[in-house]
N, C-alpha and C positions, 0 to 999 in steps of 0.2 A: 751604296758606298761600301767599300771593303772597310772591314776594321780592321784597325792596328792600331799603332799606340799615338800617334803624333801624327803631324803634317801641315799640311795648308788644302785649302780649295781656292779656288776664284770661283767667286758668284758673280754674275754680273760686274766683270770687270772691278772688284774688290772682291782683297784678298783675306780670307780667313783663318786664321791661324787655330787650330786645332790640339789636342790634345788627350791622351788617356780612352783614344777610342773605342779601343779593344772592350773596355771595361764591359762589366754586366751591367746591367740597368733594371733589366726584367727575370729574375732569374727562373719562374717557370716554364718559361718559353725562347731564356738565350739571347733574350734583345739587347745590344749593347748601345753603348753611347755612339758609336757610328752609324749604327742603325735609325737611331731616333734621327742624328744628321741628318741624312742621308732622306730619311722625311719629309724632315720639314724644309730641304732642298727642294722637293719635287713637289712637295705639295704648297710652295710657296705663292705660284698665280694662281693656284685654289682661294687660298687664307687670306692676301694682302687685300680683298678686296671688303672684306668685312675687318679687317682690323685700320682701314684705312681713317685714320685723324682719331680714336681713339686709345686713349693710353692704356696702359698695362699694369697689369698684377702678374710677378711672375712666381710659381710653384715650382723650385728649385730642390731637387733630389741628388745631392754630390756626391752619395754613396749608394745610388739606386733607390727604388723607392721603397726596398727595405728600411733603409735609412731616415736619417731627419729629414723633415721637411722644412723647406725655408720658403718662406711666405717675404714675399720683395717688393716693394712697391718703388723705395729712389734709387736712382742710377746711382750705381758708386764711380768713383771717380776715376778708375782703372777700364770701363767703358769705352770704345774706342770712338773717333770724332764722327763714323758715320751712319752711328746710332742717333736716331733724334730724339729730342728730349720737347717734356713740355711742362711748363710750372702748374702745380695743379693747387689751386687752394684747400686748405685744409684747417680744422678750427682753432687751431694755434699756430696757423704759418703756412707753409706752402713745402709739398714735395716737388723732386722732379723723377717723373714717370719717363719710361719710353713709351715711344710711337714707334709703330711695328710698319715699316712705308719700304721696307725695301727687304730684297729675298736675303740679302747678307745679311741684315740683320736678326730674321728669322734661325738661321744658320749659326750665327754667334750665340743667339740666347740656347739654342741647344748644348754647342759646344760648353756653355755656364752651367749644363744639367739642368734645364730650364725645361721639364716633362710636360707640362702645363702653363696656356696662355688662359688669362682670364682678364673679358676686356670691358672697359666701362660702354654705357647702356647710351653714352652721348660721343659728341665728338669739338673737338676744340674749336673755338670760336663759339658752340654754344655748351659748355657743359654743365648748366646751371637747367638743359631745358634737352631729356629724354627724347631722340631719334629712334626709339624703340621700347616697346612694352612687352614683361619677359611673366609668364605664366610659368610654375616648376610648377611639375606634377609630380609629387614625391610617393611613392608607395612604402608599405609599410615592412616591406620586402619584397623578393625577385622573385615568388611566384604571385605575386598581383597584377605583372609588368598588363598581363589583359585586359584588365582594368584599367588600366593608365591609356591603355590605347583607345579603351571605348570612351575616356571620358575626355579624350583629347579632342578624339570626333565631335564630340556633344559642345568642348569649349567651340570648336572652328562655326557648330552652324549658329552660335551666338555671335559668336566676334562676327563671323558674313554675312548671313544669313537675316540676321537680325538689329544688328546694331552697322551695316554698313562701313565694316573695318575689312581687311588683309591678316590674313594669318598665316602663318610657314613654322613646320615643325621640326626638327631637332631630336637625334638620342642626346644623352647628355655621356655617355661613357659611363655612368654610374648606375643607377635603378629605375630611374622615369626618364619621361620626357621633359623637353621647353618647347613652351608655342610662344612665339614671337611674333608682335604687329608692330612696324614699319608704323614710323608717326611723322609729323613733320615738322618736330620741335618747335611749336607754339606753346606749350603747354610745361608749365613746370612738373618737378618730380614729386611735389604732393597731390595734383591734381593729376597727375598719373596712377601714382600707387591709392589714391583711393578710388578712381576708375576702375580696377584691375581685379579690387578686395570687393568693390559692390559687382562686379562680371562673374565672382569666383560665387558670389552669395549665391546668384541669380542661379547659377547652374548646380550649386549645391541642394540649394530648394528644388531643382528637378530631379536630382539625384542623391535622395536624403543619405541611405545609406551605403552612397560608393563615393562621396567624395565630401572633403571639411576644408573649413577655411581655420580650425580651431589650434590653435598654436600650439598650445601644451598635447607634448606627444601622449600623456597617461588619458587623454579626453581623446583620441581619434579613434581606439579601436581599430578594423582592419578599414577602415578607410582610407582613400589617397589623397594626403594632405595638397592643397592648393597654396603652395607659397607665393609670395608675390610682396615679400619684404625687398629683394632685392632691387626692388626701385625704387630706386632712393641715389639723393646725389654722390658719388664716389662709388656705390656698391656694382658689382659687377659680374657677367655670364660669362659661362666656358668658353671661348672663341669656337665657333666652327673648323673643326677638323683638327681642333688641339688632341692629341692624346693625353689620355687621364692615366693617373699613379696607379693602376689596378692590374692585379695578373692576368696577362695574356695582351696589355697596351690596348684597349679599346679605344677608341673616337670618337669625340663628340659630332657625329653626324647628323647633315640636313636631307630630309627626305622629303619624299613626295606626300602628299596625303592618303592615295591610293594603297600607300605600304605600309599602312596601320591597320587595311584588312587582313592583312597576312599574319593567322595566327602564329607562325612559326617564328615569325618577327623578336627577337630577345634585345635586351636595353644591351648586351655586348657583342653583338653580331660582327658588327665593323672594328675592327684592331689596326693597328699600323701596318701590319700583314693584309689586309684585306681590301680596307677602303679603295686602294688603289685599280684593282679589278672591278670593282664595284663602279667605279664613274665609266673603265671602257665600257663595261655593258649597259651603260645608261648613254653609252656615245659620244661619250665630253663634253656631256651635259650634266649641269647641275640644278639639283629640286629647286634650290634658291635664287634661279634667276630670273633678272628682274627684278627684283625687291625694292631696291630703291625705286620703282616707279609708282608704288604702291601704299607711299605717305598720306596720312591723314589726321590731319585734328582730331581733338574726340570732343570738340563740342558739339555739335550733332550728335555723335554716336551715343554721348554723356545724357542728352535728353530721351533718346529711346531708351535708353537704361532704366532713367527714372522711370518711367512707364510699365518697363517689364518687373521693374522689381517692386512696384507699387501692385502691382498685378500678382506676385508673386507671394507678395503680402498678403 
């Protein structure tokens, strides 16, 4: 998209009214607010497919992400009618979230400065019961990211290998990874996140001094923290292929497994600059598909756990 200052696009036959496009947004690298458009324009039948019936948290930078950041979770009321909305409860009442279900919509929240999509871990009709388990592999800085990638390997032949789950991995645009296993929302979000925290234990006890489940950062040492709070009802992951607030616009990108051998592999490889070469040379395909066919309960998977970690013990 060319920047300039104003205008409209038609997406899919709605139209979007624009604004301030010229602006900077990334000023190390010159990226403007038309640019990010212009994005998440194209990268929209990428994203809609993994943001589909889950609402939104949106990370809003209206003076680039030098600027405030604005952390959004209800629609305001100035939203246009072809954003969907959905009531989400909440411990004193109920927000209304967007549902990210159409490429205009994706378009408009940029044109909001909307840098960042960050989307819940269910989807409506069930959001009381986790469609997905999110492992953050956080390091203790960006030269551990090797680390992160051996022990991401180590997570997947637990989750496959051993406990008969799907796993699919993720940059996150920041310092680690996310491995994510496809579930098939039987199971609620505490019986999630304590599956997750006993999977993190299991592989920590094989990997005493490369990886902690231990919260308090001053107890990790250079360890690579394994979080796995985020699952939990409302809490939420970077969406696939959001760009993050970071210099140079990285992306949270889904890879392949095989691209975790590649030592030259860095947690910012992929930018909004990039991504886009990156799927032709993978043929317009993408590492994550298929995922939805790959849902499973963890009760089964939840008794070989017990096994291994009683073993482990």
């Amino acid at each position: 998209m060319t920047a300039g200052t104003a205008g409209a696009v038609t997406v899919s036959g709605i139209r979007v009214e624009l604004s301030n496009t010229g602006k900077v947004f990334f000023p190390e690298s010159g990226i403007t607010k038309g640019d990010l458009i212009g994005y998440y324009r194209d990268m929209a039948s990428r994203m809609l497919p993994y943001l589909a019936g889950r609402p939104l948290v949106m990370a809003r930078y209206p003076d680039g992400i030098g600027g405030e950041r604005v952390v959004q979770k209800n629609v305001p009321r100035y939203f246009p009618g072809y954003v969907t909305r959905i009531r989400v409860r909440k411990q004193d009442g109920t927000l209304q979230q967007v549902i990210c279900d159409k490429p205009a919509t994706l378009v408009y929240l940029a044109n909001q400065a909307c840098v960042e999509m960050h989307a819940f871990l269910s989807r409506t009709g069930a959001l009381d019961r986790p469609d997905q388990l999110v492992f953050d592999l956080d390091p203790p800085d960006d030269k551990h990211f090797g680390l992160v990638r051996h022990l991401a390997l180590r997570l997947r032949e637990l989750l496959e290998d051993d406990l008969g789950l799907a796993a699919f991995v993720k940059t996150t645009g920041g310092r680690g990874l996310h491995v994510h296993v496809p579930l098939s929302a039987r199971d609620d979000f505490g019986t999630a996140r304590s599956f997750a925290r006993r999977a993190s234990e299991v592989v920590a006890a094989r990997e005493p001094g490369e990886l902690t489940t231990e919260q308090r950062k001053d107890s990790r040492g250079e360890r690579v923290y394994a979080d796995v709070m985020r699952n939990a009802y409302a809490q939420t992951a970077v969406a696939p292929y959001s760009v993050r607030a970071r210099p140079g616009a990285p992306v949270a990108t889904p890879l392949a497994w095989q691209e975790l051998e590649d030592a030259g592999l860095t947690p910012h490889r992929f930018t909004l600059r990039t991504v886009g070469e990156r799927l032709e040379r993978l043929g317009g395909s993408d590492p994550w598909a298929g995922m939805s066919r790959h849902r499973h309960g963890l009760s089964r998977a939840a008794q070989r756990l017990d096994k291994l970690a009683a073993r482990a013990g």
